[in-house]
C-alpha positions in Angstrom: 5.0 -15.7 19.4 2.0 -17.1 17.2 0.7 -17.0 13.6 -2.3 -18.5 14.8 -5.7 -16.7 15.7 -6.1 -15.6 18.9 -9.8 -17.0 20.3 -11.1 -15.2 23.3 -13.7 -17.8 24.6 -16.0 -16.3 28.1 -17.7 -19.0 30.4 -18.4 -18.4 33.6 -18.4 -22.2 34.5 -14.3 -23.3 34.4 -15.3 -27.1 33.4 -16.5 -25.1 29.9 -13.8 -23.0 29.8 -11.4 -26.0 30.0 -13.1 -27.9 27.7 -13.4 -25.1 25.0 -9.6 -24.7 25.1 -9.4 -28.3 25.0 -11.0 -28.2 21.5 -10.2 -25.5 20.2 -6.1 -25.4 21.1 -4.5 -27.3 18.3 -6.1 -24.5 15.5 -5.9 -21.5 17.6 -4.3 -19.4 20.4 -6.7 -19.6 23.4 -7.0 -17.1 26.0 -9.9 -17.6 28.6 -12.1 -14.9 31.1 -14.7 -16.2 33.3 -16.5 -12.2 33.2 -17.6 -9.8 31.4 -14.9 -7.4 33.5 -11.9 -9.7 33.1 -13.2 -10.3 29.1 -12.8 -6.6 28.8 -9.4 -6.8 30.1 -8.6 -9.4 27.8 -9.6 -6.9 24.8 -7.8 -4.2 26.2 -4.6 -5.9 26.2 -4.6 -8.3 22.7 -5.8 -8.3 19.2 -8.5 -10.7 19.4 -9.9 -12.1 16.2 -12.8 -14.1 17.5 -15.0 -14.2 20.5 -16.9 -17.6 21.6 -19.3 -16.2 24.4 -21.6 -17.6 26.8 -25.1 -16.4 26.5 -26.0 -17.0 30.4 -23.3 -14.7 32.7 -23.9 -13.5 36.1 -24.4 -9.9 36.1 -25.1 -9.2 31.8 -26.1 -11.4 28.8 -23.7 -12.6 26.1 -25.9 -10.5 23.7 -25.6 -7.1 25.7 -22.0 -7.9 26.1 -21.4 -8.5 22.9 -23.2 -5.1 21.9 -20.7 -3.7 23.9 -17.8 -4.8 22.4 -19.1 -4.5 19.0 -19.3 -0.7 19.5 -15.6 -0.7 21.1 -13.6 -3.5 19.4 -15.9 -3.9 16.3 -13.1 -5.9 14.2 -12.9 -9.7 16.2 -16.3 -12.4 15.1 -18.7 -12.6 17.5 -20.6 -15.7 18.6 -22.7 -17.3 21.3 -23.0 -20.8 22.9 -25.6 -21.0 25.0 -28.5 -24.0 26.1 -31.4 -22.0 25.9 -31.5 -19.2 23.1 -35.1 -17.8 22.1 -35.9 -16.4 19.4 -35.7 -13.2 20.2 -32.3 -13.5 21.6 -31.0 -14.8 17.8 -32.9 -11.7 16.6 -31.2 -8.9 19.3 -28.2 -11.1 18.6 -28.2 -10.4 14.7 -29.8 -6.7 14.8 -27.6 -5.3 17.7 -24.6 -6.9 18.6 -23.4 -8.6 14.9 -23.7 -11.8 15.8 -22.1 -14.3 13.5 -23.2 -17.8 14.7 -25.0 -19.2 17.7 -23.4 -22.7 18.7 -26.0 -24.9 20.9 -25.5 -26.5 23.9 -24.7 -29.5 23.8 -21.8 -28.6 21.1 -20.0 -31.3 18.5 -16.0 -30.8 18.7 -15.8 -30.9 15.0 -18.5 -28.6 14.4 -17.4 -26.6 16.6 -14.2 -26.4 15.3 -15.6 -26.1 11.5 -17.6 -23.1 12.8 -14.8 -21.3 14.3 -11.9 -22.3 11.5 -15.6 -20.8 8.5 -15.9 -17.7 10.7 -12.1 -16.5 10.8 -12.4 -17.4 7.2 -15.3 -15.0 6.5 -13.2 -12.1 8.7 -9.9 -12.7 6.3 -12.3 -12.4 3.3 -14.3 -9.5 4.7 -10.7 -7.5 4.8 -9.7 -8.6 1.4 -13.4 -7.0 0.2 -13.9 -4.2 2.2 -17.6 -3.7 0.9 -18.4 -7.1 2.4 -19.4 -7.4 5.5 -19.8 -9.7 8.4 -23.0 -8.8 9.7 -25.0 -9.8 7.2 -24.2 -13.3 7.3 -22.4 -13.1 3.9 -22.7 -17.1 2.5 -18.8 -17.9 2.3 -19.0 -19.1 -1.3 -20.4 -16.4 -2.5 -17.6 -14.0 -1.0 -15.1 -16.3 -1.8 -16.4 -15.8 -5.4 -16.4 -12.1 -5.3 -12.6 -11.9 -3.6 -11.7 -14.3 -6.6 -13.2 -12.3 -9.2 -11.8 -8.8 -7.7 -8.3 -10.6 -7.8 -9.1 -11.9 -11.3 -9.7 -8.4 -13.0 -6.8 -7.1 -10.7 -4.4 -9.8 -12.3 -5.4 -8.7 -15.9 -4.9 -5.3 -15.3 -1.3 -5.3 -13.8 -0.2 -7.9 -16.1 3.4 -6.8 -17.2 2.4 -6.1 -21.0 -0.2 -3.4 -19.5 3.0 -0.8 -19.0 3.2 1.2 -21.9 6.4 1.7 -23.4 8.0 2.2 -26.6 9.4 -0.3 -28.7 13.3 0.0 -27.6 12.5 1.3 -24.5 14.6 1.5 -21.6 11.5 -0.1 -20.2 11.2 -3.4 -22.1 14.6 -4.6 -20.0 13.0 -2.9 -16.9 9.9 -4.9 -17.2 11.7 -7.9 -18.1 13.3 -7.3 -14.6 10.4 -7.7 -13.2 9.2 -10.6 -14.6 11.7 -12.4 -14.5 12.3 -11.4 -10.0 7.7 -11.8 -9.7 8.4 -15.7 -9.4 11.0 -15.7 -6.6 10.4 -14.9 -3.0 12.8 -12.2 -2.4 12.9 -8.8 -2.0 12.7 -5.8 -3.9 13.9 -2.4 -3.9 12.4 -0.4 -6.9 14.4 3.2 -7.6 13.3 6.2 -10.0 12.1 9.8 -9.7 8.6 10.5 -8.5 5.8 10.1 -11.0 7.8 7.2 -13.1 5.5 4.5 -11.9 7.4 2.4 -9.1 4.2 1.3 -7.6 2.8 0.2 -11.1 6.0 -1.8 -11.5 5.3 -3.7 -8.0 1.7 -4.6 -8.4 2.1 -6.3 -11.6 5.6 -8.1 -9.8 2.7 -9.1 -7.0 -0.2 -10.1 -9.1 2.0 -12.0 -11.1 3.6 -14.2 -8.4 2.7 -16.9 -6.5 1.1 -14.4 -4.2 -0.8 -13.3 -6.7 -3.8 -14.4 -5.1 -3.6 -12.9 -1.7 -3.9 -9.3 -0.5 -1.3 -6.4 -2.0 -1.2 -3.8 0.6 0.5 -0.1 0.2 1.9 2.3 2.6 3.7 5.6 2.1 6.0 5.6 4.9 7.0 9.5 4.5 3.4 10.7 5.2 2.9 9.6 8.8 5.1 10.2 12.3 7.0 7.2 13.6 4.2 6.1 16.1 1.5 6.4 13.3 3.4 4.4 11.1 4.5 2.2 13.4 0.3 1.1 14.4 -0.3 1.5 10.8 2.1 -1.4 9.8 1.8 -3.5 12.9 -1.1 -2.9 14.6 -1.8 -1.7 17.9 -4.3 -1.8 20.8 -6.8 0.7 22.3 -5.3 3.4 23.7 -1.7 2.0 23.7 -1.0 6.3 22.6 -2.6 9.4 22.8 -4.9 9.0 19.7 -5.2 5.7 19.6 -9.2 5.2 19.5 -9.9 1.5 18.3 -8.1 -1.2 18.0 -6.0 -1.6 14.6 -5.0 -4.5 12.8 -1.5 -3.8 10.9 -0.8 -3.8 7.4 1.6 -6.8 8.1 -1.1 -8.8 9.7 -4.1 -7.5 6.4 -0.9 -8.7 3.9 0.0 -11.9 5.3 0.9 -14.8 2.5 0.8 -11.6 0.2 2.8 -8.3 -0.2 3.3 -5.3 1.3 4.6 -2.3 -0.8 6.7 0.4 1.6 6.2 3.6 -0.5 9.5 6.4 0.0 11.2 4.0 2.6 14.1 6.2 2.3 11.5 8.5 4.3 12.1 6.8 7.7 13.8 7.5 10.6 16.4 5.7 12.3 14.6 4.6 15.0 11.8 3.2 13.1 14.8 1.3 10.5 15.0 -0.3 13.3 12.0 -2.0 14.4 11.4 -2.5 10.5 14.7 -4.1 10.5 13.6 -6.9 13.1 10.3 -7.6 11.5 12.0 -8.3 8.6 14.6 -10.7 10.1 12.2 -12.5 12.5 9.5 -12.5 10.5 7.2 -11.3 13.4 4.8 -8.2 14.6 3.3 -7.0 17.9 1.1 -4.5 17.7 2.0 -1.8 20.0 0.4 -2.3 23.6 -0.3 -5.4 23.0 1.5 -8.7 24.7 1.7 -11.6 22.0 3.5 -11.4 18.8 2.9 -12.9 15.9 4.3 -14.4 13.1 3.7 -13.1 9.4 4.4 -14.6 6.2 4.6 -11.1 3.9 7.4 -10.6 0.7 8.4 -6.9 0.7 8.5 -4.3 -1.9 9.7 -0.8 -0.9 10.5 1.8 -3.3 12.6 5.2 -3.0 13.6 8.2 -5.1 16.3 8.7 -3.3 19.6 7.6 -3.6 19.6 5.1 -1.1 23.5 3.8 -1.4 24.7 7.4 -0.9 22.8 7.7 2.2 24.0 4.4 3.9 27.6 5.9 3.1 26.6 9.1 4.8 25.3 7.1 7.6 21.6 8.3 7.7 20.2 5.2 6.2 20.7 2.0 7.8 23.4 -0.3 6.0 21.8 -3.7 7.3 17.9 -2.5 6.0 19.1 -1.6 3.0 21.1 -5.2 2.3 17.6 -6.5 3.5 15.4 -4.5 1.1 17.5 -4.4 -2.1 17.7 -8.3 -2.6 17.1 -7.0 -6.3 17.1 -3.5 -6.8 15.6 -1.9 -9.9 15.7 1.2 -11.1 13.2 2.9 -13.5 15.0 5.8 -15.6 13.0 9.0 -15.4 11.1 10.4 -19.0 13.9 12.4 -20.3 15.6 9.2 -20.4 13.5 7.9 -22.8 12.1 10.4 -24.7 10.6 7.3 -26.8 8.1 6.7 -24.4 6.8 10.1 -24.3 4.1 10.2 -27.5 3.2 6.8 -26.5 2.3 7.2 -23.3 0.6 10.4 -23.9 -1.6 8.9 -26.6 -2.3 6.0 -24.2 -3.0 8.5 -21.4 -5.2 10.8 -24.2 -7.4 7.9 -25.2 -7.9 6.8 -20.6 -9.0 10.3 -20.3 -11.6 11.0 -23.4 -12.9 7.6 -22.3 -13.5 8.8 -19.2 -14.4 12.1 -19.7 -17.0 11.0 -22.1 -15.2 13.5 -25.0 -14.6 12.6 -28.8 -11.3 13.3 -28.6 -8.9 11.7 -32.0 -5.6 13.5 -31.0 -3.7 15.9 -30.3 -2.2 18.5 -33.3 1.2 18.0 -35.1 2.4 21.3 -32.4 1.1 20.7 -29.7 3.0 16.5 -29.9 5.8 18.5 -30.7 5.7 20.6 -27.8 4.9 17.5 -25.4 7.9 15.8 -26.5 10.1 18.4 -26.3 9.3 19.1 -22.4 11.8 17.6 -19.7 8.6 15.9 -17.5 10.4 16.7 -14.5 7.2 15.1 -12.4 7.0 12.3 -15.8 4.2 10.0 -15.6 1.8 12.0 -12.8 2.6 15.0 -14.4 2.1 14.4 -18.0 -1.2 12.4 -16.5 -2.0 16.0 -15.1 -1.4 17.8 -18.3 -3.2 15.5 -20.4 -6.5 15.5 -18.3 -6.0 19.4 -18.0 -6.3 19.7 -22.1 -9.1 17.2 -22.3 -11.4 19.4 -19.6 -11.0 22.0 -21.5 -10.9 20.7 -25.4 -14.2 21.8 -27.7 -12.4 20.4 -30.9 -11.8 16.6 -31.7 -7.9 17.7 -32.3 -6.2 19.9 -29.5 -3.8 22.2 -30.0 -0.8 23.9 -28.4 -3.1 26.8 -26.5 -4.3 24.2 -24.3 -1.0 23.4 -22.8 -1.2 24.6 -19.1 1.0 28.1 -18.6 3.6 25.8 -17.0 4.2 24.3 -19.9 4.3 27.1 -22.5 6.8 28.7 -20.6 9.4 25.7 -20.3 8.4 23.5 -23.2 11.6 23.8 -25.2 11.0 23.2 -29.4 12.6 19.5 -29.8 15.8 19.5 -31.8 15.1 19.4 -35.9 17.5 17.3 -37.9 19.6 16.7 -35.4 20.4 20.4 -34.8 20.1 22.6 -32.0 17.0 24.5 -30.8 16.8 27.5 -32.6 16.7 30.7 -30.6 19.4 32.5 -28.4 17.1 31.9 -25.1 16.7 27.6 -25.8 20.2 27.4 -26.4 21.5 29.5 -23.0 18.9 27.5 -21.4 20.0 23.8 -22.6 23.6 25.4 -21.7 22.9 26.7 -18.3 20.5 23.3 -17.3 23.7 21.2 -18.7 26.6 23.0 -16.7 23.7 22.8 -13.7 23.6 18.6 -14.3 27.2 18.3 -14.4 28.0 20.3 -10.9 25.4 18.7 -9.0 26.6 15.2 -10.0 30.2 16.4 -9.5 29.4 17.1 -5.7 27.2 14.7 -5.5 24.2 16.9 -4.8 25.6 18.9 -2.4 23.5 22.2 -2.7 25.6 24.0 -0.8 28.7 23.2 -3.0 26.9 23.9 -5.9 26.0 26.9 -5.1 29.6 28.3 -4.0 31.0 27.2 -7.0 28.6 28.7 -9.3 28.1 32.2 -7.6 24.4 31.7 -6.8 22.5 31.9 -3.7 21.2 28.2 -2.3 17.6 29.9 -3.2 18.8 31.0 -6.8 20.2 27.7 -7.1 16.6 25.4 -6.1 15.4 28.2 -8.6 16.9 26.9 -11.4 16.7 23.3 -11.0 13.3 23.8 -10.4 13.0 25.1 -14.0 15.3 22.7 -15.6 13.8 20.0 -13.7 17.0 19.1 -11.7 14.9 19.2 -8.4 14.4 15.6 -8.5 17.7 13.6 -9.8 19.9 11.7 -6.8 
């Protein structure tokens, strides 16, 4: 078990080989090959992030090696010692095999060192900026500059008082929540319906921590198979399973001394509870195929809109992972719940999408708000983000109107109570009826579809029917 970097140094003479590790062991994990065969082997078998090769090998070059392994394990730095470079070997070196540094014969310990400790430096910043890159000798102040600046604008624009909300709102304690949890290392568990902005809620909790300054790094875990997940968030090696091409370093590894958000945890299958289980209590990875593991320093936000406590009573959802990942739960009420928010928010989304759209856009009419705030929002945010962008496209006038709701809209936008009354016609009040006897018998059996349905009189299809329409479809 390490959390150091893993140095693969290749010398064909042992006193060098010895003498390298020597040097280079108090910093960094060393693992030796004397060939270009048994360095291969090496590669095959561990993530590697840096390579110190020797230019002079029996039977290839450190230069047409290191082609090579740029072309099959293009992620660890690559550099050469060597007593007699030419020119023209620096310029191969550069051009085809993505040299990083040459290191001359007879070499200084500290500088050696120095080099090393600047390169992995480079690599960490290279995956917090994906446009930089290695190969063209990036100077390190300069991309330290251009991480810091990304990270600034990314801290202003999850700040906390960035969510909109109305004044009143559910929200304000919410986000208050999450404030006050950002400066404590713990974990979080962030609940709500899909569409009411969990992941919003953890990046500003991240970039206003202490780990503000380090990577943020999201995975859905209910879009990928246990084995893709499972290289996805800890890595894996060549051909460790069928489809594994390349090497991958894991999201644990990219997020380490920053945060990892677990998108629809609820999503995952025992088996893989499990292994996420141990990573979070030993606070190591190891990437599958791989023989080392290795220790990462990563806070955890996952988020769910399921109803995660009803699902460790049923047994499906492991009761130890859950303690683990709800340290603080918090849970964001859906849009109906706050019907505040809704003209707010669509006014904030209104003015985003004119901007972007490039369209002179003042409002929306006196209907048309009217019919917006009277909708359920069973998708909320995404969907009203959706809507919103929908009537922009296709607005000529600086006002838009009711006719450019989408047809999903017109037909179960209900009119929004007047005075306190009822909605007015026979059909909105059967409907509000039918949607609240639906609410109360779903709660009562505690979702149960098939319950539901029995007591009722509807078919299970009937049923998803109608709380489809009433927007029931989502609610725990």
């Amino acid at each position: 078990m390490t959390k150091l970097p893993i140095i693969l140094v290749i010398d064909d003479e042992r006193q060098s080989q010895e003498a390298l590790k020597r040097v280079l062991a108090d910093e960094f994990v060393v693992l030796t090959a004397s060939n270009a065969d048994e360095a291969c082997g090496v590669l095959d078998s561990e993530l590697v992030h840096a390579i110190l090769c020797d230019q002079r090998m029996p039977g290839m070059q450190g230069v047409d090696f290191l082609k090579n392994v740029r072309d099959r394990w293009p992620d660890p730095v690559r550099m050469i010692i060597s007593g007699y470079t030419s020119s023209e070997d620096i310029i191969a070196g550069i051009n085809e095999a993505g040299i990083y540094q040459y290191i001359t014969k007879p070499w200084d310990p500290d500088e050696l060192v120095g080099t090393v400790r600047q390169a992995l430096r480079l690599r960490e910043l290279q995956n917090a900026n994906a446009q930089a890159s290695l190969d063209l000798k990036v100077a390190p102040a300069m991309l330290e500059e251009v991480v810091a600046k990304k990270t600034r604008a990314l801290k202003r624009a999850h700040h906390f008082d960035r969510i909109t909300h109305a004044p009143g709102s559910p929200m304000a304690g919410i986000l208050d929540l999450g404030a006050r949890v950002a400066a404590f290392d713990i974990s979080v568990l962030i609940t709500g319906e899909s569409g009411t902005g969990k992941e919003l809620l953890a990046r500003a909790i991240h970039y206003n921590s202490p780990r503000g300054n380090r990577p943020f790094v999201v995975e859905n875990c209910g879009a990928l198979p246990d084995q893709l997940l499972e290289s996805e968030l800890f890595g894996c090696k060549k051909g460790a399973f069928t489809g594994a091409y390349e090497d991958r370093i894991g999201l644990f590894e990219q997020a380490d001394g920053g945060t990892i958000f677990l998108d629809e945890i609820g999503e995952t299958s025992p088996a893989f509870q499990v292994k996420l289980l141990r990573v979070l209590q030993e606070g190591e990875i190891r990437p599958l195929g791989a023989r080392l593991t290795r220790k990462v320093d990563v806070r955890v936000i996952a988020a769910t809109n399921r109803n995660l406590e009803m699902e460790v009573a049923d047994q499906t959802f492991r009761r130890d992972l859950y303690y683990r990942l709800a340290a603080f739960p918090i849970h964001i009420p859906s849009l109906r719940e706050r019907p505040m928010d809704i003209p707010v928010l669509a006014g904030r989304i209104l003015a985003d999408t004119a901007k972007a759209f490039g369209k002179a856009i003042s409002g929306f009419s006196p209907e048309a708000e009217r019919r917006l705030t009277g909708y359920d929002w069973p998708g909320n945010v995404r969907e009203m983000m959706n809507e919103i962008q929908r009537m922009v496209a296709l607005s000529e006038n600086a006002t838009m109107g009711p006719e450019l709701l989408s047809p999903r809209l017109q037909a179960h936008a209900r009119p929004a109570a007047i005075d306190g009354h009822e909605p007015l016609t026979l059909k909105d009040r059967v409907e509000a009826l039918e949607a609240e006897i639906l609410a109360e018998a779903l709660a009562r059996h505690g979702g149960n579809i098939s319950r539901v349905a029995d007591e009722l009189g509807l078919s299970r299809v009937g049923l998803r029917a109608k709380m489809a329409r009433y927007g029931l479809e989502r609610r725990p």
